[in-house]
C-alpha positions as CSV (number, residue, x, y, z in Angstrom):
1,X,-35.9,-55.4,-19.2
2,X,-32.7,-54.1,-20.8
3,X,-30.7,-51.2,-21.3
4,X,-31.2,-48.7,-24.0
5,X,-28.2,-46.5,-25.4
6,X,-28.4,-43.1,-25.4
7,X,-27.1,-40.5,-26.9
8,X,-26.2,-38.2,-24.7
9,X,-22.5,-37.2,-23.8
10,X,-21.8,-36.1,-20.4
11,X,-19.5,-32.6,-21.0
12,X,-22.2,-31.8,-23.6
13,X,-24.7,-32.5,-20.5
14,X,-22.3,-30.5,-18.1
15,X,-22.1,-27.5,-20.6
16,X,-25.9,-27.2,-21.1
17,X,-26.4,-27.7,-17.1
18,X,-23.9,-24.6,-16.6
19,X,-25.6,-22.2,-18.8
20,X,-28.7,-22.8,-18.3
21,X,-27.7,-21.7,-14.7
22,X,-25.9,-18.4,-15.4
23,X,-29.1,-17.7,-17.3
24,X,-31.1,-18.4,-14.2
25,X,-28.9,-16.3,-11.6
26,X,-29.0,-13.6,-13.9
27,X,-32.8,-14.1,-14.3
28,X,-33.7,-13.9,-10.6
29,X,-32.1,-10.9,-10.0
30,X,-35.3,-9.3,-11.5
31,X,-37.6,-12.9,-10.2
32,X,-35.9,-13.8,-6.7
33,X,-39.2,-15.8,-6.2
34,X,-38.4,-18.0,-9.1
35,X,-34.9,-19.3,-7.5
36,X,-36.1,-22.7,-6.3
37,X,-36.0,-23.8,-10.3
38,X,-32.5,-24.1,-10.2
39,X,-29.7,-24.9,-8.0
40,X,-26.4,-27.0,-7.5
41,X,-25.5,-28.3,-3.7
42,X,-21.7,-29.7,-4.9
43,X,-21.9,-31.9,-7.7
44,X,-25.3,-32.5,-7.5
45,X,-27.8,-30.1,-9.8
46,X,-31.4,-29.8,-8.9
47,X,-34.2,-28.5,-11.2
48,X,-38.0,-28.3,-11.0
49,X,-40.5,-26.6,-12.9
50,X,-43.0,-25.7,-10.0
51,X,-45.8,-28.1,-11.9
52,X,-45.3,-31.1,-10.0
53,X,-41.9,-32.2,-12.3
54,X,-38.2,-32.0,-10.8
55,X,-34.8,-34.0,-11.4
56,X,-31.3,-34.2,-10.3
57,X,-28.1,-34.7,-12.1
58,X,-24.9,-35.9,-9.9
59,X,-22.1,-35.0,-11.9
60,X,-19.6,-37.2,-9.7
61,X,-16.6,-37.6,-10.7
62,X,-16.4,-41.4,-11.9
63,X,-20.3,-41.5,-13.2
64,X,-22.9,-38.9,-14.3
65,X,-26.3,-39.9,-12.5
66,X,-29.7,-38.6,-13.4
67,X,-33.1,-39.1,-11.7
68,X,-36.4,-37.6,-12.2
69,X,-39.4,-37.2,-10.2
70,X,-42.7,-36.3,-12.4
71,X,-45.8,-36.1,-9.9
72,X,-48.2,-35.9,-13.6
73,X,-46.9,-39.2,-14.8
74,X,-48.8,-42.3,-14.0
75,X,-45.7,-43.5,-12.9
76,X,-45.6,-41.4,-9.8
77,X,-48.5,-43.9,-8.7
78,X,-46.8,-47.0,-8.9
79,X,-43.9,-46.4,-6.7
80,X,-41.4,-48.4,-8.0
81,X,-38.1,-49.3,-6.3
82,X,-36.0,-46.4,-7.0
83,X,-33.0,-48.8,-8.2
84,X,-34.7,-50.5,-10.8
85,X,-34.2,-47.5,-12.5
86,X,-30.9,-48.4,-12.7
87,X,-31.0,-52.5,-12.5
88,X,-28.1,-52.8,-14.8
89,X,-25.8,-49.7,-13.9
90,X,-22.9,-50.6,-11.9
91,X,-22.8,-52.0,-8.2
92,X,-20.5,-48.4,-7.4
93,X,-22.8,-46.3,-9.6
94,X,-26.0,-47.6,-7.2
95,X,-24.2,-46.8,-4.2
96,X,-23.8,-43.3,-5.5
97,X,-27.4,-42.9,-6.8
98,X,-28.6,-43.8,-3.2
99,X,-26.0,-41.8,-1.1
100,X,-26.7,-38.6,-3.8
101,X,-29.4,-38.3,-6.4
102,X,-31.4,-40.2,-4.4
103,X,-31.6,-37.5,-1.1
104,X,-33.3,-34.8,-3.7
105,X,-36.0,-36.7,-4.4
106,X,-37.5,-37.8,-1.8
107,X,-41.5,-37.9,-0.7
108,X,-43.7,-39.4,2.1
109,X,-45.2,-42.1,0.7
110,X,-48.2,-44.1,3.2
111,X,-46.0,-42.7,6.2
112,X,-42.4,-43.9,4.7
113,X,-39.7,-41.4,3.5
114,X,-38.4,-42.7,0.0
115,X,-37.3,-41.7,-3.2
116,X,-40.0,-41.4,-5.3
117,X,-38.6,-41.9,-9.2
118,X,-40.6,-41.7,-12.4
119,X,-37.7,-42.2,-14.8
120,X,-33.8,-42.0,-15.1
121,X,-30.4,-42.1,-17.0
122,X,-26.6,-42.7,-16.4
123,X,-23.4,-42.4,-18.3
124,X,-20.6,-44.6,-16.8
125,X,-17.6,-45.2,-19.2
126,X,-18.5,-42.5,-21.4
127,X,-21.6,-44.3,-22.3
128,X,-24.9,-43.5,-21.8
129,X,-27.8,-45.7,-20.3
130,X,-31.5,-45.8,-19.3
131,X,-34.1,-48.3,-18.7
132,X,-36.4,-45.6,-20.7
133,X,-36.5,-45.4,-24.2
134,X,-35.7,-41.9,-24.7
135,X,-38.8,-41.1,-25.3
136,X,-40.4,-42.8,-22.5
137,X,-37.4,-40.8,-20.5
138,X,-39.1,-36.9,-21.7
139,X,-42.4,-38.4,-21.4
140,X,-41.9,-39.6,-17.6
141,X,-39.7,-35.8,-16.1
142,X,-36.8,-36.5,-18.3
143,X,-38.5,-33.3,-20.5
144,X,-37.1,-30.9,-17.5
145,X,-33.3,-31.4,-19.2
146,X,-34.7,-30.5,-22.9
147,X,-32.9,-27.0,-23.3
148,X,-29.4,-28.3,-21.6
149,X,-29.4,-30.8,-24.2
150,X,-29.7,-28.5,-26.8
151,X,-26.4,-27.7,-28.5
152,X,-25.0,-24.6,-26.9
153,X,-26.0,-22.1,-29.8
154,X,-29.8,-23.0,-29.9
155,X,-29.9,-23.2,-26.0
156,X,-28.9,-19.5,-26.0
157,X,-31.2,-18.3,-28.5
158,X,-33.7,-20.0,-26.6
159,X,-32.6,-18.9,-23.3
160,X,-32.6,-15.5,-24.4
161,X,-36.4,-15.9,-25.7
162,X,-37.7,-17.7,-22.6
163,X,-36.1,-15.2,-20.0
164,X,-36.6,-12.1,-22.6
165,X,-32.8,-11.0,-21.9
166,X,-30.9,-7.9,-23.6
167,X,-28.6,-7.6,-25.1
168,X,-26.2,-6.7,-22.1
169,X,-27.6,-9.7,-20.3
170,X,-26.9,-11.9,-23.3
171,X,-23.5,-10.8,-23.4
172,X,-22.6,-11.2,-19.8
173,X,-24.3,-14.6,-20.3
174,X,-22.2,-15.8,-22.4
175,X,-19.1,-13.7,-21.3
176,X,-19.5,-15.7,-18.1
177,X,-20.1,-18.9,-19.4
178,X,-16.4,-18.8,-21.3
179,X,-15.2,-18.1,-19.0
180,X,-16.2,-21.2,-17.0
181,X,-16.1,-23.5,-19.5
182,X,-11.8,-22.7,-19.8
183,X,-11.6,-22.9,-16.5
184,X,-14.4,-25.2,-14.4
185,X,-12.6,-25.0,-11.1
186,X,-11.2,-21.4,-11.1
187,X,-13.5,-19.0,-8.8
188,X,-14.4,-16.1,-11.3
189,X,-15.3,-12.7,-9.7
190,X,-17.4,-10.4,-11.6
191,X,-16.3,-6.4,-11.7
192,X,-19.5,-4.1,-10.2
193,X,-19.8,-3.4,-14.4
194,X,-20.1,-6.8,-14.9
195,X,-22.8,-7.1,-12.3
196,X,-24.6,-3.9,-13.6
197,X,-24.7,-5.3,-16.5
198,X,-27.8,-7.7,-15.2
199,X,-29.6,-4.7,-14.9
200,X,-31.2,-2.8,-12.3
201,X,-31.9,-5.0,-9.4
202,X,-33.3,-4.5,-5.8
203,X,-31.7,-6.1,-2.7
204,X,-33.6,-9.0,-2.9
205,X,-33.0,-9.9,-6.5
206,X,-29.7,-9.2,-5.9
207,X,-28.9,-11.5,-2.4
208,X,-31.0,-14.7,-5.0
209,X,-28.9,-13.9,-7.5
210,X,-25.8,-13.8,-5.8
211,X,-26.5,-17.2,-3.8
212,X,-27.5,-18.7,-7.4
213,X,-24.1,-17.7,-8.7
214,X,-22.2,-18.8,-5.7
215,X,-23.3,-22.2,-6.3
216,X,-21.5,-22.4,-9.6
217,X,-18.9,-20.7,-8.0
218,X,-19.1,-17.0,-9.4
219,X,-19.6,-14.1,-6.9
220,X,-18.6,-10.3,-6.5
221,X,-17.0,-8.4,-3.3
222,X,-19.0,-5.2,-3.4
């Protein structure tokens, strides 16, 4: 089986990725229970759906490597090998896939801990690769990255639909999100307006949501 092209480009990936997560830490400030839909542990970004469907992107430095896990496809029955989901990547780029995306997927399977993968994509010299169609790729979990590959203007009307923000979250979404986007590696503090600006919030919502911002590197000292 070979290779398919695809078109996805990996800042556009890591763009999407990033505000779909400021969207979600300002969303579980009001729905702490919802926090396990969204999270990054380094480089690597973990998402689920809570329906049986999760993924994770490792946005390493030298490759971008994806992997997703849907328990509702038919392929979560055959158990492939995890790495012929990536036969013709790189020799380095399977290394990293095992070492990284590969640890967030894992699930017993007949009394053996493995990586249980129903389809996947990775983007090594700028280009883009799956042994999915794209298609088959939405069809088998792939579907779980639909909004971060939207471009950045239609993901935010649709993020502001989907978590029914106002029109001071919207703003702080996106005040945030420039802010991030000019600078990736800067730590960015947010004033106590800033934070108010979420809305009211208890101590709950408020620890989730500060632990879902950490992650991306944002926080507050009050």
């Amino acid at each position: 089986m070979l290779k398919k092209r695809l078109d996805i480009n990996r800042m556009d990936l890591w763009k999407g990725s990033i505000l779909k997560s400021i969207a979600h830490a300002i969303n579980v400030a009001h729905y702490p229970e919802l926090s396990y839909e969204n999270s990054w542990d380094g480089f690597n970004y973990n998402l689920q759906d809570g329906e049986g469907a999760r993924g994770t992107i490792t946005f390493h430095p030298d490759f971008c490597i994806a992997a997703f896990q849907d328990l509702n496809s038919e392929r979560s029955e055959l158990v492939k090998e995890a790495s012929t989901y990536f036969e013709e990547a790189s020799d380095k780029l399977k290394e990293i896939a095992k070492a990284e995306t590969f640890q967030y997927l894992l699930e017993d399977v007949e009394g053996e801990t493995i990586p249980l993968i129903t389809s996947s994509f990775w983007i090594e010299n700028n280009n883009a690769y799956s042994m999915d169609t794209f298609e088959d790729l939405q069809e088998h979990g792939g579907f779980l990255l639909n909004l971060q590959l939207e471009d950045i203007t239609s993901a935010i009307e649709t993020l502001e639909e989907e978590y029914e923000m106002t029109e001071q979250q919207l703003e702080l979404l996106q005040l945030i999100f420039a802010k991030k986007i000019k600078n990736p590696e800067e730590r960015i503090i947010l004033s106590e307006h800033e934070v108010g600006m979420m809305g009211v919030i208890d101590d709950e919502g408020l620890k989730e949501s500060k632990e879902s911002f950490e992650e991306i590197n944002v926080t507050w000292n009050f």
